[in-house]
C-alpha angles and dihedrals in degrees: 000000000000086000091057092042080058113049087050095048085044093047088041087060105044086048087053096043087047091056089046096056095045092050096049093086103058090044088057086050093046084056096044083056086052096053101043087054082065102043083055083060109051085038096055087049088057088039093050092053086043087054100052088047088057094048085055099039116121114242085259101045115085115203094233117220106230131224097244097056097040087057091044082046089060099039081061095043090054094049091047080050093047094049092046088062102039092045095063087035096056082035089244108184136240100047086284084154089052093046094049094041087061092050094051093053099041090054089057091042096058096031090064083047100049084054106049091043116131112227077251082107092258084132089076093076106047086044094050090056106041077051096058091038084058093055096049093042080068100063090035091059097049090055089041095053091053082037092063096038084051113046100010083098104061127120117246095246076059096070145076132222110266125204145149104196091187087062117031122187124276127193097197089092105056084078121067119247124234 
């Protein structure tokens, strides 16, 4: 009777470590969303004073982009890059890998921007956005975080094919750029 009590505890266990480990993925994406919902934050904040300098700036002051926050750009960028991927390999709802393929791309997009911008004011543009795509990646985050604790589980016959044809992934920002 004991032996039987114990191979079922036993089995029991191993069924509930195997689903554990399984599930930790999608747990350790559900805290990277998290947390890019929080560099956003602080980001936006650095991105809003760098913004009001720029409305201010004189013609022939550029609003210089510094080392610190364009590594920290790129660390979010990655990460945006990172969770695309993960999120249409663990079958996360709602088109999260489109949304963060976008973010990713979009961060390199006005970044190079942002550098190669005259004093003539074109930096208004690159920073507002990268503003306003701050402030969305927020909220996005935050979804994408319950997002990934909800459906990072599934089985694969569980989910359905994900795509976004007009932004296909792109592994080049998943490394930092000099």
């Amino acid at each position: 009777m004991f032996e039987t009590f114990r191979r079922k505890f036993v089995g029991f266990a191993l069924c509930g470590a195997a689903m554990c480990a399984l599930s930790a993925p999608a747990f350790a994406n559900a805290d990277r969303a998290a947390q890019l919902g929080l560099d956003a934050s602080a980001l936006k904040l650095e991105l809003t004073g760098l913004q009001s300098a720029a409305e201010t700036a004189n013609v022939l002051d550029a609003v210089q982009l510094d080392d610190a926050l364009s590594h920290r750009l790129q660390l979010f960028g990655a990460s945006a890059s990172r969770l695309s991927i993960d999120a249409e390999a663990h079958g996360v709802a709602d088109d999260f890998a489109c949304i963060f393929r976008g973010m990713a791309e979009e961060t390199d997009v006005q970044m190079r921007a942002l550098k190669s911008a005259d004093a003539s004011g074109d930096q208004k543009t690159p920073i507002a956005r990268l503003v306003k795509m701050m402030d969305d990646a927020e909220i996005v985050g935050a979804a994408a975080a319950h997002a990934f604790a909800r459906d990072g589980s599934k089985s694969l016959s569980d989910r359905s094919a994900k795509t976004c044809p007009a932004n296909p992934a792109q592994t080049q920002y998943l490394t930092l750029q000099p």
